[in-house]
C-alpha positions in Angstrom: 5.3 23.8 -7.8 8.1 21.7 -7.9 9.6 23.1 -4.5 6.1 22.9 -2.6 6.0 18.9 -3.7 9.7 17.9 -2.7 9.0 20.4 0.7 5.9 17.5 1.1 7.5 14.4 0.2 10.6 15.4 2.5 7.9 16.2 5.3 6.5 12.3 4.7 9.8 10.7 4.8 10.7 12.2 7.8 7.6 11.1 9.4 7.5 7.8 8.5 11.2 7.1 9.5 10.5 9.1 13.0 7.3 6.9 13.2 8.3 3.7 13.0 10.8 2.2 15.7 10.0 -1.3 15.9 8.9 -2.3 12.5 10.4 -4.3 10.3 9.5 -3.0 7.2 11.7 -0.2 5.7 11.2 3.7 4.9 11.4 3.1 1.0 9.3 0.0 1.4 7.3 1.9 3.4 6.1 4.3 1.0 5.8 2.4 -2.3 3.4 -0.2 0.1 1.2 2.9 1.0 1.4 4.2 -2.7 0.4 0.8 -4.0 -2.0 0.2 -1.4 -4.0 3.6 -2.3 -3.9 2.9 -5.9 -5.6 -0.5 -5.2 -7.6 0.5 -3.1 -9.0 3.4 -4.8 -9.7 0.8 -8.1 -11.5 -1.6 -5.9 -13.8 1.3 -4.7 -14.2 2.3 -8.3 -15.3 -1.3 -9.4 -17.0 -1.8 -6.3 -20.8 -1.8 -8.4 -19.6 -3.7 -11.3 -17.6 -6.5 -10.0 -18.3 -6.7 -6.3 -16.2 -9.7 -5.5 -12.9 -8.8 -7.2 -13.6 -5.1 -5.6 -13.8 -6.5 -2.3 -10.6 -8.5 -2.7 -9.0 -5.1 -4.0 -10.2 -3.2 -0.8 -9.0 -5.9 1.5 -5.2 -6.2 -0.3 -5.1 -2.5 -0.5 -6.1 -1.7 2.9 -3.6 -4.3 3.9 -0.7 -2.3 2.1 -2.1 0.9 3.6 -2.0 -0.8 6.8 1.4 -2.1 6.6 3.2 1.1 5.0 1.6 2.9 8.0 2.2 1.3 10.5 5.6 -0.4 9.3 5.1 -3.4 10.8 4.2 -6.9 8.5 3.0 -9.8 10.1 3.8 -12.2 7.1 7.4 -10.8 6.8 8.1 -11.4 10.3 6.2 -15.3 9.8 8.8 -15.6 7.4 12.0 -14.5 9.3 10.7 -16.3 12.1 10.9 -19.3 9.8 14.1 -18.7 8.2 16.0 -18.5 11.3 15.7 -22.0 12.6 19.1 -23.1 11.6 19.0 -27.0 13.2 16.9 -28.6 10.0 17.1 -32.4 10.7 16.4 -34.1 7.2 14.9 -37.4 7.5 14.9 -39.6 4.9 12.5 -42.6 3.9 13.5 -45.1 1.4 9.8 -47.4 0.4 10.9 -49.9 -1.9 7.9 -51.8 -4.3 8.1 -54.7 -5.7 
């Protein structure tokens, strides 16, 4: 048993790292987003009947972690690099002075 389930998790790493060539989220990142993902997801279909608004928020954030361990692309981590490479930061500063 042991064998069959390293032979299946060796099988989804390769695929994802063959998968993915211009994401920029990792292969180990990768995975734990789409394990995550499920495991939310699947709670927020659970709870869909008996809390229907924190259920819907659970589908939408674990679909998004699906989404983004499958496709290995995130569109807030590249906002964010985007953002961190500006490297000419002008600081301005105003003095108001109240009497």
């Amino acid at each position: 048993m042991n064998g069959i389930l390293n032979l299946a998790f060796d099988k989804i790493k390769r695929k994802v790292e063959d998968n993915c060539s211009d994401g920029n989220v990792g292969a180990s990142e990768r995975v734990l987003s789409v394990i995550s993902g499920g495991l939310i997801l699947g709670i927020g279909v659970k709870q869909l009947f008996k809390s229907p608004i924190s259920a819907i928020s659970g589908i939408t954030l674990g679909g998004a972690l699906v989404y983004r361990g499958v496709t290995g692309h995130c569109t807030v981590k590249s906002a964010i690099e985007k953002v961190t490479e500006k490297e000419d930061v002008t600081v301005i500063e105003h003095r108001y002075f109240v009497k």
